[in-house]
N, C-alpha and C positions, 0 to 999 in steps of 0.2 A: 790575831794570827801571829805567829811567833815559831821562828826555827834560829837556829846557831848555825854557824860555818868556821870550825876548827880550823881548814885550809886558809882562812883570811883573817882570824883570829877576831871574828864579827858575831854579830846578833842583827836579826832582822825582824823588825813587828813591823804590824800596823794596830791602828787604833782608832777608834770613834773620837769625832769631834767633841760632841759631847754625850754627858750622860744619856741626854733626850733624846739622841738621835742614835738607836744602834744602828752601828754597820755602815757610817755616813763618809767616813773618810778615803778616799783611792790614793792614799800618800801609804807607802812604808820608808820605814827608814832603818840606815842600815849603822851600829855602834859598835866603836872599836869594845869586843870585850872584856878586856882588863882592866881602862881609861872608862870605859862608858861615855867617851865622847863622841857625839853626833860625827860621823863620816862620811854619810850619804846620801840621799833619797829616792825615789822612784817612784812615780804615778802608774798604776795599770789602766791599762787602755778604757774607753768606752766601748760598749757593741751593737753593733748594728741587727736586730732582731724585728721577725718577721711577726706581730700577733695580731690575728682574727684579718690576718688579709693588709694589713699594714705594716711597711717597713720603718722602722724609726731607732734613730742612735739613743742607748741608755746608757749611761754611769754607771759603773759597775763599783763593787768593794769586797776587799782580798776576803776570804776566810780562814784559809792555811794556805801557809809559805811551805816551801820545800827549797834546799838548797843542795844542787847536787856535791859530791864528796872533792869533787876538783874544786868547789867555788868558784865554778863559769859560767853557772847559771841557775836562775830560782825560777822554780814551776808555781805559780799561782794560782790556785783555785779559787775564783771567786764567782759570787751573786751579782744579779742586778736590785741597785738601791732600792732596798723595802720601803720606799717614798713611792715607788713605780706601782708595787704589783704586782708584779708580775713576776713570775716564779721561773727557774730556769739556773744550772750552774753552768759555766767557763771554764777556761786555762787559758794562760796566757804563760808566756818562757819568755823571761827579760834576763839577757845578758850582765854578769859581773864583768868588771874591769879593774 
């Protein structure tokens, strides 16, 4: 996942741990982008999800970032860890500062 934010003069991905694991990491992070120096980071929440009659928290991981045009805030859409199973997309809205 990968979006820019001209307003903060940033880039923001996330990325898989490793090769082996798509989709394994709930870190993005956010780089000045001229420098490409590390500037930030941010975990997306885990979710609390209801299946077959069972409620239970999963690990989620981003797929697209969205930053809106102020750079006040990135919309995230993401999955629950394809370690789970369990199929189902998210948003989450985490505040820039």
């Amino acid at each position: 996942a990968l979006d820019d934010c001209p307003a903060r003069n940033s880039v923001l991905l996330s990325t898989t741990n490793s090769w082996s694991q798509e989709g394994s990491s709930s870190l993005i992070e956010q780089y000045d982008a001229t420098s490409l120096n590390r500037t930030g980071t941010f975990n997306v929440s885990p979710a609390r999800v209801n299946v077959r009659g069972t409620e239970a928290q999963y690990e989620t991981t981003p797929r697209f970032i969205f930053v809106n045009k102020e750079g006040t805030a990135m919309h995230v859409l993401k999955v629950i860890r394809p370690d789970y199973e369990v199929d189902g997309w998210l948003m989450e809205t985490i505040a820039l500062q």
